[in-house]
Backbone atoms as SQL, in Angstrom:
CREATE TABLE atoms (id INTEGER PRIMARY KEY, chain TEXT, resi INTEGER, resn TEXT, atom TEXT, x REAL, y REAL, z REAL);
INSERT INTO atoms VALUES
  (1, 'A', 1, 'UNK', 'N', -10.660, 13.704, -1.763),
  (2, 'A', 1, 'UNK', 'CA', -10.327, 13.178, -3.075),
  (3, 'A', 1, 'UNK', 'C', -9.197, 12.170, -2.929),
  (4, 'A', 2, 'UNK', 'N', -9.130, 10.740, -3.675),
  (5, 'A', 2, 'UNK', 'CA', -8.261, 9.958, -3.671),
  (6, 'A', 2, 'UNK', 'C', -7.665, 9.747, -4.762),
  (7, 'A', 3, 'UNK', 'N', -6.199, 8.948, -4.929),
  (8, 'A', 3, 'UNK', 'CA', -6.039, 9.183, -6.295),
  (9, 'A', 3, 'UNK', 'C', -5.585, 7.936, -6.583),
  (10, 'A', 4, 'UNK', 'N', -6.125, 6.660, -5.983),
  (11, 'A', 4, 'UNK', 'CA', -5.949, 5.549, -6.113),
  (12, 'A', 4, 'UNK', 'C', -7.175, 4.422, -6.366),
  (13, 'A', 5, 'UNK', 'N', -7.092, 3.367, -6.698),
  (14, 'A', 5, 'UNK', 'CA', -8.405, 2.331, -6.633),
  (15, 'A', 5, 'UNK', 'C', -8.416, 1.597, -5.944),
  (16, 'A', 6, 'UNK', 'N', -9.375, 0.766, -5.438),
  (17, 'A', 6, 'UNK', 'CA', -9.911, -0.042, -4.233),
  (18, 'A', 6, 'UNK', 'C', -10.764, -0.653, -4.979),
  (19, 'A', 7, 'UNK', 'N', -10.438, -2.240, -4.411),
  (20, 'A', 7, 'UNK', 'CA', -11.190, -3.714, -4.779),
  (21, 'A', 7, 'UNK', 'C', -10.826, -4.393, -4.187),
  (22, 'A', 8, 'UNK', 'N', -11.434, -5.761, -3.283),
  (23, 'A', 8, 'UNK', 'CA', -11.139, -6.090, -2.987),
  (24, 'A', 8, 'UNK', 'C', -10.301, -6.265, -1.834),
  (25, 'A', 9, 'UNK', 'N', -9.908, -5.366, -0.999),
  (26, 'A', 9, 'UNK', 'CA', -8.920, -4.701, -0.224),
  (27, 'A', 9, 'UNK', 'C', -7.549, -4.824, -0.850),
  (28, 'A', 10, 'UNK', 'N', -7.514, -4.601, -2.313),
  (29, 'A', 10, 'UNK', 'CA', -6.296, -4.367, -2.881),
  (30, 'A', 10, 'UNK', 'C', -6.690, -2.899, -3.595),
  (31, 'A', 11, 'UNK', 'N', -5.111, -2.415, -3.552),
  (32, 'A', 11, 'UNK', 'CA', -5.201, -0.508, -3.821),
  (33, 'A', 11, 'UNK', 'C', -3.806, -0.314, -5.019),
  (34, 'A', 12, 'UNK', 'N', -4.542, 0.839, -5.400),
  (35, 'A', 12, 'UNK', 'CA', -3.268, 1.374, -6.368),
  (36, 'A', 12, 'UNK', 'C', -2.866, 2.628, -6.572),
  (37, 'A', 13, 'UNK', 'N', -2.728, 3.189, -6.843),
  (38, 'A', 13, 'UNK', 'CA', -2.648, 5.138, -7.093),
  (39, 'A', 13, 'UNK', 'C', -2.468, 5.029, -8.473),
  (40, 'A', 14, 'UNK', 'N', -2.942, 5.418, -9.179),
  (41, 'A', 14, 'UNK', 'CA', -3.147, 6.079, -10.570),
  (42, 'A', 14, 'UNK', 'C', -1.745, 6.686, -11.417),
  (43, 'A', 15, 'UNK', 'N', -1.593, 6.372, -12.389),
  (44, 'A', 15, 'UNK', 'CA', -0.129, 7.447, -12.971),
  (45, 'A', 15, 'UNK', 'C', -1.313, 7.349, -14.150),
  (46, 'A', 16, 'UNK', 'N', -0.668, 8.581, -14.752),
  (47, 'A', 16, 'UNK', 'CA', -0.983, 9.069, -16.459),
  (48, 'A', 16, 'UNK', 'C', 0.660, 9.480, -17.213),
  (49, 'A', 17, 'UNK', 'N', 0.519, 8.666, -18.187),
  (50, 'A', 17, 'UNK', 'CA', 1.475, 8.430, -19.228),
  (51, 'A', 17, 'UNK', 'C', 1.448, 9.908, -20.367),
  (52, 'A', 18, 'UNK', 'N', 1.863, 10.928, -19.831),
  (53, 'A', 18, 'UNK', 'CA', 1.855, 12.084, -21.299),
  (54, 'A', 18, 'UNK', 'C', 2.094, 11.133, -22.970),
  (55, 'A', 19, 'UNK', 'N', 3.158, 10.683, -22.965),
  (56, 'A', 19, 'UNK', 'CA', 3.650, 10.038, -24.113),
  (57, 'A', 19, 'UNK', 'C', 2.918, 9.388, -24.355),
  (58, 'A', 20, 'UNK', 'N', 2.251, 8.331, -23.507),
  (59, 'A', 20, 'UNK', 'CA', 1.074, 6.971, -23.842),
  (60, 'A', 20, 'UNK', 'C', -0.375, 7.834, -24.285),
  (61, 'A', 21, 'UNK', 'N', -0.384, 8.764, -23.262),
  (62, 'A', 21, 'UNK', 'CA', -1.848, 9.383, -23.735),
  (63, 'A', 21, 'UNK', 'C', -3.054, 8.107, -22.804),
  (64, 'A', 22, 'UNK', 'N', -2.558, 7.884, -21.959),
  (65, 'A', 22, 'UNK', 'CA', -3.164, 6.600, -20.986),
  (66, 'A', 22, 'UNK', 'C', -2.698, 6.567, -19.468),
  (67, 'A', 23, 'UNK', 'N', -3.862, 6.568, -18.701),
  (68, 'A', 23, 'UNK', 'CA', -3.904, 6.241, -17.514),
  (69, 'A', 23, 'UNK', 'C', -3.452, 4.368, -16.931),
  (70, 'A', 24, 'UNK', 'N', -2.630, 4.510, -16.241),
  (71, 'A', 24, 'UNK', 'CA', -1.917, 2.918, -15.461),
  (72, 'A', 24, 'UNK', 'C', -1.811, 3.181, -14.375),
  (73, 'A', 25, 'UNK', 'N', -1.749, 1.810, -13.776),
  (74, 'A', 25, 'UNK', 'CA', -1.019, 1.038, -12.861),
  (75, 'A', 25, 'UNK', 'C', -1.049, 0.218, -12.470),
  (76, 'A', 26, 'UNK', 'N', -0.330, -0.627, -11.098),
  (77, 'A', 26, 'UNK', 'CA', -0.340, -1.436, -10.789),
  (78, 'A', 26, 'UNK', 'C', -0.649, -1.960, -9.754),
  (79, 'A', 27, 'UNK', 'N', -1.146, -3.213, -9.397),
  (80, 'A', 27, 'UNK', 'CA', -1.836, -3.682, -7.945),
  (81, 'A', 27, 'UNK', 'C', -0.679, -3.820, -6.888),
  (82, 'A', 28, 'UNK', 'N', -0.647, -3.048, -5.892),
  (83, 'A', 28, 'UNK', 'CA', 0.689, -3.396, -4.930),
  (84, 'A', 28, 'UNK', 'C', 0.217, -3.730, -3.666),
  (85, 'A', 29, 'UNK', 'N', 1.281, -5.090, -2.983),
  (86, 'A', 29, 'UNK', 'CA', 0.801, -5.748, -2.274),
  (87, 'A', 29, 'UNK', 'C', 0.854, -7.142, -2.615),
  (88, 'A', 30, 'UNK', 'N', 0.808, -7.804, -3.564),
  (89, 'A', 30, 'UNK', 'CA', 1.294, -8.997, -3.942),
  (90, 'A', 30, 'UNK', 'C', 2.127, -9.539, -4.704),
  (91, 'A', 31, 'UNK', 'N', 1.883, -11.065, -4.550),
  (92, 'A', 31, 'UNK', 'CA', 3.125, -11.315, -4.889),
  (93, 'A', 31, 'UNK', 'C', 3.729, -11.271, -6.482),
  (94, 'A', 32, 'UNK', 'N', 2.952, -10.608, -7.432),
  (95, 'A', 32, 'UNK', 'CA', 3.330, -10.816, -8.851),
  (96, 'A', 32, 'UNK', 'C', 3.296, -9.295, -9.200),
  (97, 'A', 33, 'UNK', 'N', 3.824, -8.983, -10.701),
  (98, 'A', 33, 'UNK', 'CA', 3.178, -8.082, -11.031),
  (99, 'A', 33, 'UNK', 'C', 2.733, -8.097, -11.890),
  (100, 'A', 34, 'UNK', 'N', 1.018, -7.486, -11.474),
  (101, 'A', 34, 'UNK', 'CA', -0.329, -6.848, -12.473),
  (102, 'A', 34, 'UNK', 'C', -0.279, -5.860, -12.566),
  (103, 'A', 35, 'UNK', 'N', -0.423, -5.243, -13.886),
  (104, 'A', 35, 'UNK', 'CA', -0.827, -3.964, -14.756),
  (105, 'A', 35, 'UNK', 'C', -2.008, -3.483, -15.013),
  (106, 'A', 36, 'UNK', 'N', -2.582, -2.538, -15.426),
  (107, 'A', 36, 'UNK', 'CA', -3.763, -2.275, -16.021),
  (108, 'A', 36, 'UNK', 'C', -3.744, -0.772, -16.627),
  (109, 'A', 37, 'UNK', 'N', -4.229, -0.789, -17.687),
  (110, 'A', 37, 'UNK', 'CA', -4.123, 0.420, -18.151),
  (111, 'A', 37, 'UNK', 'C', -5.967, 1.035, -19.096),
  (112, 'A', 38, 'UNK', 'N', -6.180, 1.913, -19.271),
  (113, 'A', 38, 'UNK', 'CA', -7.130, 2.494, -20.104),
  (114, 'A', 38, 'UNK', 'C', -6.841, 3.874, -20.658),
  (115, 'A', 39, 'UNK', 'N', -8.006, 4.454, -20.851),
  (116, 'A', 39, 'UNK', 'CA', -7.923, 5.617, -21.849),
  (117, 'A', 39, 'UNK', 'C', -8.846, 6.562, -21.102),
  (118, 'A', 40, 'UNK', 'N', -10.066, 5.863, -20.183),
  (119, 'A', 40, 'UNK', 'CA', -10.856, 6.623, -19.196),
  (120, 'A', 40, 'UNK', 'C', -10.748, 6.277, -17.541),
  (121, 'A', 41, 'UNK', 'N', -11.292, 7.128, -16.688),
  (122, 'A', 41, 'UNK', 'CA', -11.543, 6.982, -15.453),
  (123, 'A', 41, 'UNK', 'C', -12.545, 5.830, -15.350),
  (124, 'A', 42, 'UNK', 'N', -13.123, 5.497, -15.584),
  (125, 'A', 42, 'UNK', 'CA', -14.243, 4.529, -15.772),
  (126, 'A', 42, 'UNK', 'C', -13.321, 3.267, -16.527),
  (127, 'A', 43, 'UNK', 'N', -13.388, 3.143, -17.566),
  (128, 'A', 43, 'UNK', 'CA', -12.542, 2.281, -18.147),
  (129, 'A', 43, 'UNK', 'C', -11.218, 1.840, -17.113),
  (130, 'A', 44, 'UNK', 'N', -10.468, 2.431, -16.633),
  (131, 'A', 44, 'UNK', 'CA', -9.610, 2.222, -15.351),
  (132, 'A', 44, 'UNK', 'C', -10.078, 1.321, -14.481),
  (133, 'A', 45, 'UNK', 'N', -10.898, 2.319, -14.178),
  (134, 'A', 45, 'UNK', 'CA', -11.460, 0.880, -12.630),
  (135, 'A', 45, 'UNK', 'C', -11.799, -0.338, -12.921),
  (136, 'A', 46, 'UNK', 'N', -12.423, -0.419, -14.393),
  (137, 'A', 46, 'UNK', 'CA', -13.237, -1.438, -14.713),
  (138, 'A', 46, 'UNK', 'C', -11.567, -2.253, -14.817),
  (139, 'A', 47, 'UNK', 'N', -10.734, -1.614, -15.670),
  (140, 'A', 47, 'UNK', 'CA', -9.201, -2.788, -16.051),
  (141, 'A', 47, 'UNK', 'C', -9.102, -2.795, -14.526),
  (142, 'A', 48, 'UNK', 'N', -8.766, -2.466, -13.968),
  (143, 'A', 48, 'UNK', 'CA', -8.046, -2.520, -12.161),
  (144, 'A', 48, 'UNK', 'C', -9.170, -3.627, -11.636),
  (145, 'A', 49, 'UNK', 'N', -10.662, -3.461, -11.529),
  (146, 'A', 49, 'UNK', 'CA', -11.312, -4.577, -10.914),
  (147, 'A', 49, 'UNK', 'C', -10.796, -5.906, -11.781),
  (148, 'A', 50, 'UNK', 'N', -10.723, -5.661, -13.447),
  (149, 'A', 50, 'UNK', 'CA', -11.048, -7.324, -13.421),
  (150, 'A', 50, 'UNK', 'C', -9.133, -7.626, -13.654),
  (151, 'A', 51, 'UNK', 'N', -8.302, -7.120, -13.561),
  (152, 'A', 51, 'UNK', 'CA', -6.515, -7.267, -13.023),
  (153, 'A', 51, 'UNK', 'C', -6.535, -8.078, -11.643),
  (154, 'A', 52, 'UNK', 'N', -7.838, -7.687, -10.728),
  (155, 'A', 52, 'UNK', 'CA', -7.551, -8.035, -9.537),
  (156, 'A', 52, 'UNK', 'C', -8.307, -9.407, -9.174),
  (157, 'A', 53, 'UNK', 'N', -9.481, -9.220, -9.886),
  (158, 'A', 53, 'UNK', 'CA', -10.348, -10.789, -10.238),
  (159, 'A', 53, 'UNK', 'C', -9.641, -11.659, -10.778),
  (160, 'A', 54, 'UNK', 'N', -8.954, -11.297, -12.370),
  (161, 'A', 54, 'UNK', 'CA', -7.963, -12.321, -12.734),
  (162, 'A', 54, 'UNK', 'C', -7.167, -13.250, -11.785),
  (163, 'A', 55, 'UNK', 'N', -6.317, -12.091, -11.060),
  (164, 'A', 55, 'UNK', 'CA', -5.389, -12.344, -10.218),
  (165, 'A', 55, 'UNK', 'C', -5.542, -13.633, -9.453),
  (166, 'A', 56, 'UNK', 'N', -7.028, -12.727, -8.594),
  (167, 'A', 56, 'UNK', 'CA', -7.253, -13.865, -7.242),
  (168, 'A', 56, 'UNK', 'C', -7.891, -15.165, -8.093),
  (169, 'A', 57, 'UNK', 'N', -8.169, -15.272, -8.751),
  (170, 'A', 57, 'UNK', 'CA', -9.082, -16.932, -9.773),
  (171, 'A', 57, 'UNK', 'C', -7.385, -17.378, -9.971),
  (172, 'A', 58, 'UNK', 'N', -6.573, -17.042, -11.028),
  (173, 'A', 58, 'UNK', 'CA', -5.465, -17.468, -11.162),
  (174, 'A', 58, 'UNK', 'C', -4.505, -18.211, -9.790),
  (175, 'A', 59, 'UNK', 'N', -4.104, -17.169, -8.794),
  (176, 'A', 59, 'UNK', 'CA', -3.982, -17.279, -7.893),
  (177, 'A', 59, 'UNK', 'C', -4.384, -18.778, -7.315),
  (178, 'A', 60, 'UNK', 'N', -6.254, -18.830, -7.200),
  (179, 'A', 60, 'UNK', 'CA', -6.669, -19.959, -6.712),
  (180, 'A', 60, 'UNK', 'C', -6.401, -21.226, -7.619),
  (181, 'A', 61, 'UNK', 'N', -6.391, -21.267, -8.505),
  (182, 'A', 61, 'UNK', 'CA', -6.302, -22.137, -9.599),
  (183, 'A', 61, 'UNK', 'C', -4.941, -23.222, -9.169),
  (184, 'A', 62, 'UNK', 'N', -3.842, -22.038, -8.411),
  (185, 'A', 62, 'UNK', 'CA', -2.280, -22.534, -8.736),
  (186, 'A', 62, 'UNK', 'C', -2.211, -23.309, -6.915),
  (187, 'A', 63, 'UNK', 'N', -3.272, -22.320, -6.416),
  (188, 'A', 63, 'UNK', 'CA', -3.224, -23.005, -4.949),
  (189, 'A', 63, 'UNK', 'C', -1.966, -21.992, -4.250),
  (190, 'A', 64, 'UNK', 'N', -2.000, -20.667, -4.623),
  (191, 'A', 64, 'UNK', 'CA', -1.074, -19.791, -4.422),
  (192, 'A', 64, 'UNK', 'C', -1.417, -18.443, -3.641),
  (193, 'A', 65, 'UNK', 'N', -0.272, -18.090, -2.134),
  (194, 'A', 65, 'UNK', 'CA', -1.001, -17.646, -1.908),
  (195, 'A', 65, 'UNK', 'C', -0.539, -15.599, -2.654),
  (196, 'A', 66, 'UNK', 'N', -1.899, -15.041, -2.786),
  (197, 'A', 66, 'UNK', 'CA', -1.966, -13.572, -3.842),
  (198, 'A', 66, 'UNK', 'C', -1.341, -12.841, -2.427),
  (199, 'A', 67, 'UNK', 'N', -1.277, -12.530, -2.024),
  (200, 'A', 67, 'UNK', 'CA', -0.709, -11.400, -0.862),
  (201, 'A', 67, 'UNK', 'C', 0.529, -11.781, -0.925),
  (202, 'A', 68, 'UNK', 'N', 1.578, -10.534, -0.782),
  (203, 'A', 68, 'UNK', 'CA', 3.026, -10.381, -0.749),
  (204, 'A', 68, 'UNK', 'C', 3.295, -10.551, 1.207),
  (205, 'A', 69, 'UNK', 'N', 4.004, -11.653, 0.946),
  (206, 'A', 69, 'UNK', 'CA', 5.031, -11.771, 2.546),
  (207, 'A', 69, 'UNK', 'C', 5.633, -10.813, 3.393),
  (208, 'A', 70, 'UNK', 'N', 5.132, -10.473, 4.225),
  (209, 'A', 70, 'UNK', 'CA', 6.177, -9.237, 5.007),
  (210, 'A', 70, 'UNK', 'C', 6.930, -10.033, 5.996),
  (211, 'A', 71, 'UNK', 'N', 8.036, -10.314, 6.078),
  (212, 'A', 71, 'UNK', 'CA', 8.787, -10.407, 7.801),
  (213, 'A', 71, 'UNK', 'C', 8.272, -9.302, 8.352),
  (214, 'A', 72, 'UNK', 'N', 7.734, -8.039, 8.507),
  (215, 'A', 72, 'UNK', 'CA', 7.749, -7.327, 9.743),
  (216, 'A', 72, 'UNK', 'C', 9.294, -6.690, 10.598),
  (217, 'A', 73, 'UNK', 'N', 10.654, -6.462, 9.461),
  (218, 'A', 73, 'UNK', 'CA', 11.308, -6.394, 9.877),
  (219, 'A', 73, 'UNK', 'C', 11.691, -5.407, 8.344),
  (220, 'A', 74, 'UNK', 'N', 12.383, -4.280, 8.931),
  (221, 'A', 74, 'UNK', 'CA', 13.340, -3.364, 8.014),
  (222, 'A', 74, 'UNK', 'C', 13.539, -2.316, 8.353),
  (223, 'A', 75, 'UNK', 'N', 15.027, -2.059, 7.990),
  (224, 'A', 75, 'UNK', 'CA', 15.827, -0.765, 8.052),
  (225, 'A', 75, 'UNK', 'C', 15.069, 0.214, 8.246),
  (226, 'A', 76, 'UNK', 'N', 15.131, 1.373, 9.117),
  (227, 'A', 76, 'UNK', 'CA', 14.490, 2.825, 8.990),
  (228, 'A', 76, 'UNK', 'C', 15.757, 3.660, 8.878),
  (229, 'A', 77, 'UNK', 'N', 15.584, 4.712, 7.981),
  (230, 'A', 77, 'UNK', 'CA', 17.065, 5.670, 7.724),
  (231, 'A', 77, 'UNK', 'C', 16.650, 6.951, 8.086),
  (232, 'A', 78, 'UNK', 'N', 16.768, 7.459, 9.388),
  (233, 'A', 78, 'UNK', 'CA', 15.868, 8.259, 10.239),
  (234, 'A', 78, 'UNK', 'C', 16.952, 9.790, 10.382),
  (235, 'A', 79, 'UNK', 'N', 18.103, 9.572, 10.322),
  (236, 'A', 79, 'UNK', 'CA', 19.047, 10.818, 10.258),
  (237, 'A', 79, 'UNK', 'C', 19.551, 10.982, 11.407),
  (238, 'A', 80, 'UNK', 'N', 20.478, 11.670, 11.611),
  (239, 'A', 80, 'UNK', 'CA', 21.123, 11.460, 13.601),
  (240, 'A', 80, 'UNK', 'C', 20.647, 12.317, 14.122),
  (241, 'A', 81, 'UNK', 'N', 20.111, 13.154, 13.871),
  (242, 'A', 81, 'UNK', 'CA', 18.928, 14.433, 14.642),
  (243, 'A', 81, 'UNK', 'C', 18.129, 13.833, 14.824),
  (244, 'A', 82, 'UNK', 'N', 17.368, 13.176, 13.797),
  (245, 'A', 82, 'UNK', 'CA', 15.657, 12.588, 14.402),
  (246, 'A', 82, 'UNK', 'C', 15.750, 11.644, 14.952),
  (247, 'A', 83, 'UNK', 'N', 17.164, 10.754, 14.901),
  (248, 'A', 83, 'UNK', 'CA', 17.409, 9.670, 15.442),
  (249, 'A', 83, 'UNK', 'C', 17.352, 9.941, 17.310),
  (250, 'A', 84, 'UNK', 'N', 18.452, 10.600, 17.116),
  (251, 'A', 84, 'UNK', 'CA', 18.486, 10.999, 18.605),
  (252, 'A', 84, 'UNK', 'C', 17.251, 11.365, 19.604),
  (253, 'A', 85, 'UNK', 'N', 16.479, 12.309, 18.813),
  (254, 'A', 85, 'UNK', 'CA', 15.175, 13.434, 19.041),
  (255, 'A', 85, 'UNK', 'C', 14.417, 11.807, 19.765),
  (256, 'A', 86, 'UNK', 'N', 14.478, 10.630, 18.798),
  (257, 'A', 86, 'UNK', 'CA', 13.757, 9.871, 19.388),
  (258, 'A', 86, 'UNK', 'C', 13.991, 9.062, 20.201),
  (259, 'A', 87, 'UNK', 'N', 15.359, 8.498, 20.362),
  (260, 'A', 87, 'UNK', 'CA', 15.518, 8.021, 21.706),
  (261, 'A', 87, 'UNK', 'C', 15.464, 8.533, 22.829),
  (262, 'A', 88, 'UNK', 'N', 15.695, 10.114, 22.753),
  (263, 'A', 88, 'UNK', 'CA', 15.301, 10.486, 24.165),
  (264, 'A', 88, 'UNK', 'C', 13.604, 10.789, 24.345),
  (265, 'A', 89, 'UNK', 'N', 12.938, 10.881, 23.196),
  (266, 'A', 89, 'UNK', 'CA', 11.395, 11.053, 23.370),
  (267, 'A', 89, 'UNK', 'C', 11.055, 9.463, 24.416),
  (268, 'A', 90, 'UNK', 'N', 12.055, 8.230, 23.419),
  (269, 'A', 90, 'UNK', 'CA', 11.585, 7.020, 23.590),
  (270, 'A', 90, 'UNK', 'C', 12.070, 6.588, 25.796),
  (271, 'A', 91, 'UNK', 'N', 13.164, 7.392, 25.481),
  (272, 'A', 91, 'UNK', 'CA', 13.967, 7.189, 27.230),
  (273, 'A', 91, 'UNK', 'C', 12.680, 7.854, 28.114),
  (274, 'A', 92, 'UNK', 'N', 12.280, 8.982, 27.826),
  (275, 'A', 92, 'UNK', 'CA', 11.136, 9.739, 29.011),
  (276, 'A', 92, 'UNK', 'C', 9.960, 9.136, 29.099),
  (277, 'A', 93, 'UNK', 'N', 9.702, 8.220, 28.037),
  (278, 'A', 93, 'UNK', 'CA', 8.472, 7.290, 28.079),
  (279, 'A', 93, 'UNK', 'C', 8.553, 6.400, 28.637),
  (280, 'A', 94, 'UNK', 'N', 9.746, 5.414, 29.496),
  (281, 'A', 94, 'UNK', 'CA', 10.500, 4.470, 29.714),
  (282, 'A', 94, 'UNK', 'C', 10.392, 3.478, 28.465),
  (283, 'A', 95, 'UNK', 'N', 10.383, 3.612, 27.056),
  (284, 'A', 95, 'UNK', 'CA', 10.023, 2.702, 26.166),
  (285, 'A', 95, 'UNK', 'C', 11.246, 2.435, 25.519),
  (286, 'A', 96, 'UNK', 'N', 11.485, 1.343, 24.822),
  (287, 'A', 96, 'UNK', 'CA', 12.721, 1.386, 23.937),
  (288, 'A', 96, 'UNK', 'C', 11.707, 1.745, 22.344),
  (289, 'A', 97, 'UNK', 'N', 12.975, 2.341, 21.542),
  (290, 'A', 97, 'UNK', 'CA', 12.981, 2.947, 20.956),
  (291, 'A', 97, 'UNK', 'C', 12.177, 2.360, 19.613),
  (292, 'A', 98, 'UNK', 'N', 12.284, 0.884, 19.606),
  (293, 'A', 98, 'UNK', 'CA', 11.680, 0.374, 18.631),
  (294, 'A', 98, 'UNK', 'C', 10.043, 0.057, 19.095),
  (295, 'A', 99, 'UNK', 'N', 9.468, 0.325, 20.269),
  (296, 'A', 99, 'UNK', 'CA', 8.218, 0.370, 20.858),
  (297, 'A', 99, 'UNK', 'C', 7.785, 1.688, 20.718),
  (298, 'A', 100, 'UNK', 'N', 8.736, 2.906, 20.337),
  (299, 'A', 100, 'UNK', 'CA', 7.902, 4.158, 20.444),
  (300, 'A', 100, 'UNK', 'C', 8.037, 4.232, 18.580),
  (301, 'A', 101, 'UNK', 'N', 8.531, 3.773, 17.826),
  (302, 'A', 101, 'UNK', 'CA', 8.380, 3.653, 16.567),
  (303, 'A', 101, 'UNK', 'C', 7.250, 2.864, 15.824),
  (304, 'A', 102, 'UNK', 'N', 7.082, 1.843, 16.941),
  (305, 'A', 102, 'UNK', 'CA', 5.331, 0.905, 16.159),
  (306, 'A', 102, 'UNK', 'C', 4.191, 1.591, 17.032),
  (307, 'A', 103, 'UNK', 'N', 4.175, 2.480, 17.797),
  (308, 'A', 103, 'UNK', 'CA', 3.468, 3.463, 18.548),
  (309, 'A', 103, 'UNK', 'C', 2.875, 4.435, 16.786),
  (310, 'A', 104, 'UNK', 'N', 4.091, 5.292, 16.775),
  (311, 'A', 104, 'UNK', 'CA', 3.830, 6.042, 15.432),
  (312, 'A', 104, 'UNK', 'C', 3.190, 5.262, 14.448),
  (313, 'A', 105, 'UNK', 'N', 3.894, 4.005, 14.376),
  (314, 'A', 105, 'UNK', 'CA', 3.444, 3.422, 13.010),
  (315, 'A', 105, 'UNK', 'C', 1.690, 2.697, 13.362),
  (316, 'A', 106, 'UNK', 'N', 1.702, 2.630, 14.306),
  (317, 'A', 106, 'UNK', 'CA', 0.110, 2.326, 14.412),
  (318, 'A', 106, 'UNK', 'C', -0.523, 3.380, 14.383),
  (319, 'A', 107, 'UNK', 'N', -0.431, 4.729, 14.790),
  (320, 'A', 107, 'UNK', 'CA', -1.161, 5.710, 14.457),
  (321, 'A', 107, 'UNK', 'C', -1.208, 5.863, 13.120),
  (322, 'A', 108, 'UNK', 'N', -0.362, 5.767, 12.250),
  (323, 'A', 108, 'UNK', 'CA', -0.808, 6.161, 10.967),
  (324, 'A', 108, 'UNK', 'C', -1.534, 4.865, 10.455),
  (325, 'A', 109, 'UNK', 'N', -1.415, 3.940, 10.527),
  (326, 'A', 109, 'UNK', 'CA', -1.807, 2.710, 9.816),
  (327, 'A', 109, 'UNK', 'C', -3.781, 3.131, 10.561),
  (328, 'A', 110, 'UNK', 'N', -3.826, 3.890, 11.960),
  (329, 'A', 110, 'UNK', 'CA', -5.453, 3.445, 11.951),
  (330, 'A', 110, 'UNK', 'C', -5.677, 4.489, 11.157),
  (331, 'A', 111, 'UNK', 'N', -5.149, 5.605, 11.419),
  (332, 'A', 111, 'UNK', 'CA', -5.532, 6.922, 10.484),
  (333, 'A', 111, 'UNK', 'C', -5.407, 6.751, 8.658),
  (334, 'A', 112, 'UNK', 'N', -4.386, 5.947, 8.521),
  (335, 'A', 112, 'UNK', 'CA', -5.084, 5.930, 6.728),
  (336, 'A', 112, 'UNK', 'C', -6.007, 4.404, 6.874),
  (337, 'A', 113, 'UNK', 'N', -5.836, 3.497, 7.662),
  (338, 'A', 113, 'UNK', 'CA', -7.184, 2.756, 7.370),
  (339, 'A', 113, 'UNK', 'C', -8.713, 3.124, 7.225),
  (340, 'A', 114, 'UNK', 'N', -8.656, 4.197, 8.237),
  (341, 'A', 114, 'UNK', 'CA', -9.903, 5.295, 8.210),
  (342, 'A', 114, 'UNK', 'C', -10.283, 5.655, 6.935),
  (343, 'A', 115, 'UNK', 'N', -9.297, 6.058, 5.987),
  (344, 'A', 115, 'UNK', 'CA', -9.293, 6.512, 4.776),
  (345, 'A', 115, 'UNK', 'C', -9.633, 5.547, 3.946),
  (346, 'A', 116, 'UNK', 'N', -8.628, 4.614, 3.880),
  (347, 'A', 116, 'UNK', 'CA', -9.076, 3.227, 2.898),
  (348, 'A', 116, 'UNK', 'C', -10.272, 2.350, 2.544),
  (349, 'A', 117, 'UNK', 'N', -10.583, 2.923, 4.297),
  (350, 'A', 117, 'UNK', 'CA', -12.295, 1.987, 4.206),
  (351, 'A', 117, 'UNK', 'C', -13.042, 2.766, 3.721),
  (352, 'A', 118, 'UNK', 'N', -13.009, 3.994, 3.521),
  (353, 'A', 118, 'UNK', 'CA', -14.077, 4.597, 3.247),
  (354, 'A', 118, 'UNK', 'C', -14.861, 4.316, 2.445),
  (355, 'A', 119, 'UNK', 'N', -16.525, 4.650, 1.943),
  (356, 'A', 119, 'UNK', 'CA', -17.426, 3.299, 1.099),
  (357, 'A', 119, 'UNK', 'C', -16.651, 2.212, 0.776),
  (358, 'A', 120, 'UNK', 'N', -15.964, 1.028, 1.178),
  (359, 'A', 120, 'UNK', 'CA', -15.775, -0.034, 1.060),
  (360, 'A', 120, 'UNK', 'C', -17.336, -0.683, 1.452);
């Protein structure tokens, strides 16, 4: 079970509003922010597909590009226990420490891509 939408290879996770009495959210991953909201599961996807159609037509229109910029660079706040735990995991591997950290981070990135694609 997932609790997000897929279009396009753009994703969202779902919130429900008690007070609104309405299901939202938003497309994350680019560079603006889009909303979408309804009243059904069905009705949802349908606002989330055409939030994301809008987007990319708009987008093309401006000659802009829709995907959010990463440098590939930021802080990790890892704690001085796990910190440590991993430089010496990273020393017995002969690796430095920021090579045994995109190690991890590629394992998870194929393992939820696994997930993401799923019926795509």
């Amino acid at each position: 079970m997932t609790n997000y939408l897929k279009h396009k290879g753009y994703i969202r996770t779902v919130e429900y509003s008690a007070e609104d009495k309405c299901l939202y959210g938003k497309v994350i991953g680019i560079n603006d922010l889009v909303n979408y909201e309804a009243q059904s599961v069905e009705d949802l996807t349908n606002s989330f597909n055409e939030a994301v159609e809008d987007y990319l037509k708009t987008c093309k229109q401006l000659g802009k590009e829709p995907d959010k910029y990463f440098k590939g660079v930021f802080n990790v706040r890892a704690g001085s226990t796990r910190h440590r735990k991993l430089a010496i995991i990273a020393d017995k591997k002969k690796m430095k420490l920021n090579e045994l950290v995109n190690v991890a981070f590629d394992y998870l990135i194929k393992n939820e891509d696994e997930v993401l694609h799923e019926n795509d």
